[in-house]
LUMDRENZA-543194 format. One line per field, with one value per residue (C-alpha): residue number from 0; residue in three letters; x, y, z negated. Coordinates in pm, whole numbers, always signed. Each point is the difference from the previous one (the first is absolute). Layout:
k	(NUM ...)
r	(ala ...)
c1	(X ...)
c2	(Y ...)
c3	(Z ...)
END
This chain:
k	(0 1 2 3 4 5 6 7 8 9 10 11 12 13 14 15 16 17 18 19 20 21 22 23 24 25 26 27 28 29 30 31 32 33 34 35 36 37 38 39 40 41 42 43 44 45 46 47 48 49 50 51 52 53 54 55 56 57 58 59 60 61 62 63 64 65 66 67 68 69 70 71 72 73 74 75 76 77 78 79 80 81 82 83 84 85 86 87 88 89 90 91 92 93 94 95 96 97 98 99 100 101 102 103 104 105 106 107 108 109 110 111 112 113 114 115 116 117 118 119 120 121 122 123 124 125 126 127 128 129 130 131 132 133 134 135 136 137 138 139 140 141 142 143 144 145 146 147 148 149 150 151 152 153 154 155 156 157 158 159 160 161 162 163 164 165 166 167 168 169 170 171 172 173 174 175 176 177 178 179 180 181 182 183 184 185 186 187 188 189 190 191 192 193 194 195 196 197 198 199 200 201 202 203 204 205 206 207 208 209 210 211 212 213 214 215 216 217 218 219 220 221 222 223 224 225 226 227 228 229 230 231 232 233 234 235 236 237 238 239 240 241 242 243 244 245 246 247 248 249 250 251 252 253 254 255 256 257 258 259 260 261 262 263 264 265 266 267 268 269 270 271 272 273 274 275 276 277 278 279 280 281 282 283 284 285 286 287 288 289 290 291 292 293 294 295 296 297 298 299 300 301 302 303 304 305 306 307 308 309 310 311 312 313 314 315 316 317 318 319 320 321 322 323 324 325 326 327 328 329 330 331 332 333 334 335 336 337 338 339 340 341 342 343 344 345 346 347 348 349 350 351 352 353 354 355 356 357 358 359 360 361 362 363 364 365 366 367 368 369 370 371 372 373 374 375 376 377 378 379 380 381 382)
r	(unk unk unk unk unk unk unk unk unk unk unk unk unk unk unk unk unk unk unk unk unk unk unk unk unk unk unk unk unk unk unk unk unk unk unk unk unk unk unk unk unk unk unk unk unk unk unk unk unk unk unk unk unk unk unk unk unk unk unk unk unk unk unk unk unk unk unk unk unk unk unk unk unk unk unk unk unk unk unk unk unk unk unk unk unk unk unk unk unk unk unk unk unk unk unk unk unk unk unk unk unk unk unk unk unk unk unk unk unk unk unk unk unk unk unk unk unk unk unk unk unk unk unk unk unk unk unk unk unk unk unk unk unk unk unk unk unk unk unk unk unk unk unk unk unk unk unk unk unk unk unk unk unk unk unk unk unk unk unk unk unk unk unk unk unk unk unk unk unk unk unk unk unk unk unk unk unk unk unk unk unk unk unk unk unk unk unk unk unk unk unk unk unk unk unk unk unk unk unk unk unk unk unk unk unk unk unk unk unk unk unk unk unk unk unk unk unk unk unk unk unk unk unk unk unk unk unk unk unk unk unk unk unk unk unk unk unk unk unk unk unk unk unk unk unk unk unk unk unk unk unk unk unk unk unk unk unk unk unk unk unk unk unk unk unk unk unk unk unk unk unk unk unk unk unk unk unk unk unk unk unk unk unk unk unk unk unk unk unk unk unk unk unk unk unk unk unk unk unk unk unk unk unk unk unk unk unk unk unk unk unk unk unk unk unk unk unk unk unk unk unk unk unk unk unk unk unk unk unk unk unk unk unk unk unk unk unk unk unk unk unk unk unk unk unk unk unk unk unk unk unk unk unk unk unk unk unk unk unk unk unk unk unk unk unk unk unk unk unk unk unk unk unk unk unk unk unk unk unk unk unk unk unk)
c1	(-683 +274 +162 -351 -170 +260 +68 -352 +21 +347 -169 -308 +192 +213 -297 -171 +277 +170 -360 +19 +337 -69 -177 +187 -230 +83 +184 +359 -18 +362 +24 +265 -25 +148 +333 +252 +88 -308 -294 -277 -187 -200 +5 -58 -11 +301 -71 -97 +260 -147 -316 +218 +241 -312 -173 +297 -7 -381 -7 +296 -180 -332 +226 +142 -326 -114 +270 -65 -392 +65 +271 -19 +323 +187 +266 -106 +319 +216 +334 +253 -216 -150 +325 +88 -388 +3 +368 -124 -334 +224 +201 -224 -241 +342 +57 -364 -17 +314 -109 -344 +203 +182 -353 -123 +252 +351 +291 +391 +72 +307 -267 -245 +322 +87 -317 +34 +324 -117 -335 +219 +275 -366 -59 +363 +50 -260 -195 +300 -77 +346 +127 +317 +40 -96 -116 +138 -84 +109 -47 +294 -34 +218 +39 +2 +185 +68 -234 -296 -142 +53 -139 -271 -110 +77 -212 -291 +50 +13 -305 -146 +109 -53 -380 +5 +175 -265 -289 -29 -325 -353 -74 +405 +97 -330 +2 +368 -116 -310 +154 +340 -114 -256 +311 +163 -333 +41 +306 -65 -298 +194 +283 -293 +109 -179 +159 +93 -405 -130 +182 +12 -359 -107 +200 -74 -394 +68 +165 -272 -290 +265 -10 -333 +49 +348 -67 +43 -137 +125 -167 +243 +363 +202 +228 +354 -193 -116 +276 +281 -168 -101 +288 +174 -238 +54 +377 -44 -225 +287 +252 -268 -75 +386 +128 -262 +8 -320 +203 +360 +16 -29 -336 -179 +266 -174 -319 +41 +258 -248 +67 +385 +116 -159 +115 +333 +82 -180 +252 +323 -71 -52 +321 +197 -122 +126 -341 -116 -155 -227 -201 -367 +39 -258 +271 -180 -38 -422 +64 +129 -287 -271 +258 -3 -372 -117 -313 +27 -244 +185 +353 -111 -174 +270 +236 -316 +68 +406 -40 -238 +270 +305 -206 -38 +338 +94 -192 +99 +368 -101 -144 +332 +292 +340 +41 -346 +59 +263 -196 -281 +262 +139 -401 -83 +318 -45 -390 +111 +250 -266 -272 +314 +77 -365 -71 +323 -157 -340 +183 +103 -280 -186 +356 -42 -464 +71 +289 -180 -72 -150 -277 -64 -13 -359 -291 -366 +96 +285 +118 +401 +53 +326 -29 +84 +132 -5 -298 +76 +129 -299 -292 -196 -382 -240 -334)
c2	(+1244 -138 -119 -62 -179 -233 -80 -118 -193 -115 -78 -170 -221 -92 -93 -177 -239 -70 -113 -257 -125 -45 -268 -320 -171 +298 -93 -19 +71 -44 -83 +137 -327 +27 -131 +66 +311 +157 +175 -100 -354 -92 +25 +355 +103 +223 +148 +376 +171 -63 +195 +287 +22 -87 +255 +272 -90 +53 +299 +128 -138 +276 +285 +9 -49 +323 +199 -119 +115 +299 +185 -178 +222 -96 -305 -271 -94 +357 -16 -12 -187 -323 -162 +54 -170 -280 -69 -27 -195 -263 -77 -28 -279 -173 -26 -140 -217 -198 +33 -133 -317 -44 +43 -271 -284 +147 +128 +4 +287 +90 +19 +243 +189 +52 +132 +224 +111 +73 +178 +218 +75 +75 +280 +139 +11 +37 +283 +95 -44 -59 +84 +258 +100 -52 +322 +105 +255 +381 -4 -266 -314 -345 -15 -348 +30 -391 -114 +177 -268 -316 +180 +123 -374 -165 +294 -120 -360 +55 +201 -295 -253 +160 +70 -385 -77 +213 -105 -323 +192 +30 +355 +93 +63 +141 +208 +169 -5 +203 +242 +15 +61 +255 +235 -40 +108 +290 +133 -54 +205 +252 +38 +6 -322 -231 -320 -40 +141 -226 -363 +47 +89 -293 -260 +137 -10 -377 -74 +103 -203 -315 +98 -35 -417 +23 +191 -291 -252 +44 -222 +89 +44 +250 -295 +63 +136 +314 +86 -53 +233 +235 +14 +78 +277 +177 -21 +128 +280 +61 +36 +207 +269 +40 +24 +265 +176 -50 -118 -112 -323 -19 +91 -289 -260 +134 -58 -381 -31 -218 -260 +106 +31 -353 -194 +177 -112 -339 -74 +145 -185 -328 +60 +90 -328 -197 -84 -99 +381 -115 -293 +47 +122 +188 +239 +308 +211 +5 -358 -5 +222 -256 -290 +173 +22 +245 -34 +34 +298 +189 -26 +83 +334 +53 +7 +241 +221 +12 +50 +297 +113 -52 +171 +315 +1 +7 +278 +168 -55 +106 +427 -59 +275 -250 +32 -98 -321 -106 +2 -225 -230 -49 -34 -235 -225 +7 -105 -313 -86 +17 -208 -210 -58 -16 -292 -203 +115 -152 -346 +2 +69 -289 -240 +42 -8 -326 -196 -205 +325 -212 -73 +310 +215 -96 +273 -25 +170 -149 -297 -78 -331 -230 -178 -365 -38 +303 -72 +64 +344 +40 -198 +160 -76 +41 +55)
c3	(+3463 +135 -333 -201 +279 +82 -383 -56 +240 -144 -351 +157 +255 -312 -235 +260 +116 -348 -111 +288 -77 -359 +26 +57 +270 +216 +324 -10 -372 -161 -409 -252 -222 -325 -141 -295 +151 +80 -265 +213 -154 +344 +361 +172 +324 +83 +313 -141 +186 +351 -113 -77 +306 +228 -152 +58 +320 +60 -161 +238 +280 -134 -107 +389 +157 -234 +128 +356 -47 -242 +234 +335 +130 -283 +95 -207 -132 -21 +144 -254 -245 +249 +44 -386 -73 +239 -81 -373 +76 +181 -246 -247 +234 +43 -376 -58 +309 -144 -410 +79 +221 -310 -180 +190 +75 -185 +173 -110 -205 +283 +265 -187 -149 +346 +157 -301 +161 +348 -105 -234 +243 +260 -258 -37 +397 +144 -273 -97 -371 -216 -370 +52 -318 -351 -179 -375 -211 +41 +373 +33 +211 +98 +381 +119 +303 +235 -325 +145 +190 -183 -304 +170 +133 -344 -184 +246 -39 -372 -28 +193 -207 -368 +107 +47 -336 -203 +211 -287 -229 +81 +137 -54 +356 +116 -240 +37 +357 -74 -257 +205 +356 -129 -174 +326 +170 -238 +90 +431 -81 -157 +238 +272 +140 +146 +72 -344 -117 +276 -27 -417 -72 +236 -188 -359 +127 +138 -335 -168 +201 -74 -363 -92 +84 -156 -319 -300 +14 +349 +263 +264 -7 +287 +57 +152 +353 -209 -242 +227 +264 -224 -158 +333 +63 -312 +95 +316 -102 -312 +283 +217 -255 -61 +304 +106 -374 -105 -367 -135 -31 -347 +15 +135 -204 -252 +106 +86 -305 -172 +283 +99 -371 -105 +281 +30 -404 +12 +264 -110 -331 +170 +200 -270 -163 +298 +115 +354 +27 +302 -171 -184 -343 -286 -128 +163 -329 +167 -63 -317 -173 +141 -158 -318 -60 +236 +227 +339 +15 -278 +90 +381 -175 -192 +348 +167 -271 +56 +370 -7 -295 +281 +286 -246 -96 +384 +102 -335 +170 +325 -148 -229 -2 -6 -418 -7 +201 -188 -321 +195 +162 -382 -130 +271 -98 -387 +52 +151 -213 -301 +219 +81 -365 -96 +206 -177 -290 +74 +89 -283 -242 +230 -60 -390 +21 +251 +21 +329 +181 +316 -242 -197 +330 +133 +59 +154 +326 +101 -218 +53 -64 +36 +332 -47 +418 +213 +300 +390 +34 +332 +96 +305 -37 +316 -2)
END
């Protein structure tokens, strides 16, 4: 009851409030307008994420009032695991509070860059959540040493930031959010802990009340207030489950490798090109399918069906003697080098069918079309 209960709620609360925001007279409604860098064709709401973080929250606010009812002698918040759980919970308000500024009015990149700092440096001292080593087959591991906490803080700030990146496809985000928070639901329930079965399974049920307005044609977007928290949170609860050996790291890197893997490439490539890494781009290889003929709805299936893949493959991994998780670690590689090379291969089968891609690549749910003069970036409309 106290997990079930609460996650209804979670899913409900979620459903409910996305259904308000999606609809552009609602107050304090903030549009994604479309440019030459984006695949949407018309103004959409992007304020999903606050229906899934105020959901979480609700449905944290009901699980503790169903402990406080259900075993009235029982501390609310257990000692050992309160200061861990609030520590987490502020951290990941402070993240939203300053994405859904930037949401509104725009903030410098330095300034959001370096509440992402202080919220992730939050989780490293005061939960005690840090990366000391990096695990490698036969048992062996690299020991990180001084680099413990400054990788630690960049591998949350990253996770933040990549969740972002992707977040650029109708139901893309919400989905890896769905599908990825409910493996690490999986594997807290497994381990019989609850933090991690608690705080997942009420995200992955928010996620999924957002996703019903965000699955293409999407009539919501998360906007940088969801994907940057959530992204946080899944890098927190990454950190959480290895510290306290619920799995190796590898194991949930492979579960959000559609997302890390993607963004992790897109960006060494455009690096390597000499390319201003931070600005707007459609070089994601999600972006590059719906560029090369894809519709929105099946290149987002397409990615459904890879995640649920990667989550298998991880808890394959996790029951795995060390030969055994070798030969996955090599599977899990070669697979996306073929989807890799699969996409170029696509791009160019479209190159040789259209030699004006922009107007070849045009479908009945979501129509991509070149954008003559990018709009405003916000607009805030009140009721």
């Amino acid at each position: 009851m106290m997990v079930i209960l609460p996650a209804v709620v979670a899913f409900v609360s979620a459903l409910m409030i996305t259904k308000r925001l999606s609809s552009q007279k609602s107050f304090g409604s903030i549009l994604a307008h479309p440019n030459e860098r984006t695949l949407h064709s018309s103004p959409t709401p992007q304020t999903g994420g606050l229906a899934i973080i105020v959901s979480v929250v609700v449905a944290l606010v009901v699980a503790a009032s169903v402990l406080a009812l259900s075993q009235p002698s029982k501390p609310l918040l257990p000692k050992g695991m309160a200061s861990g759980s609030l520590w987490i919970v502020m951290s990941m308000l402070l993240v939203f509070a300053v994405s859904f500024i930037d949401d509104c009015i725009g903030l410098p990149a330095s300034l959001r860059l370096g509440v992402q700092a202080v919220a992730a440096f939050i989780i490293i001292g005061g939960v005690g959540l840090k990366i000391s080593s990096i695990p490698l087959p036969d048992g062996l591991s690299i020991q990180l040493g001084l680099a413990t906490i400054p990788v630690s803080a960049l591998f949350l700030i990253w996770m933040a930031n990549l969740y972002n990146f992707m977040d650029g496809m109708d139901g893309f985000a919400g989905g890896m959010t769905l599908i990825g928070f409910s493996f690490l639901a999986y594997f807290g329930w497994e381990a019989h802990f609850p933090v991690m079965l608690i705080i997942a399974t009420f995200v992955a049920m928010g996620a999924l009340g957002f996703l019903v307005y965000n699955f293409p044609p999407a009539r919501i977007f998360m906007g940088d207030a969801g994907s940057i928290t959530v992204g946080f949170l899944a890098g927190t609860l990454v950190l959480l489950g290895v510290r306290d050996r619920i799995f190796e790291l590898w194991v949930p890197i492979i579960v959000f490798s559609p997302f890390i893997i993607d963004a992790t490439v897109t960006l060494m490539r455009r690096a390597l090109r000499l390319e201003k890494v931070w600005n707007a781009h459609r070089e994601h290889y999600y972006q590059r399918l719906v560029l090369s003929g894809w519709s929105h709805r099946r290149a987002v299936l397409a990615e459904y069906g890879i995640m649920i893949l990667c989550g298998g493959l991880a808890v394959l991994y996790h029951h795995s003697t060390e030969n055994w998780k070798l030969v996955i670690l090599g599977a899990w590689l070669v697979m996306f080098l073929v989807m890799g090379m699969s996409v170029s291969r696509l791009e160019r089968q479209m190159m040789h069918a259209c030699p004006a891609p922009d107007a070849c690549v045009a479908d009945e749910e979501n129509p991509v079309r070149p954008v003559s003069a990018p709009a405003p970036a916000r607009e805030t409309v009140k009721a």
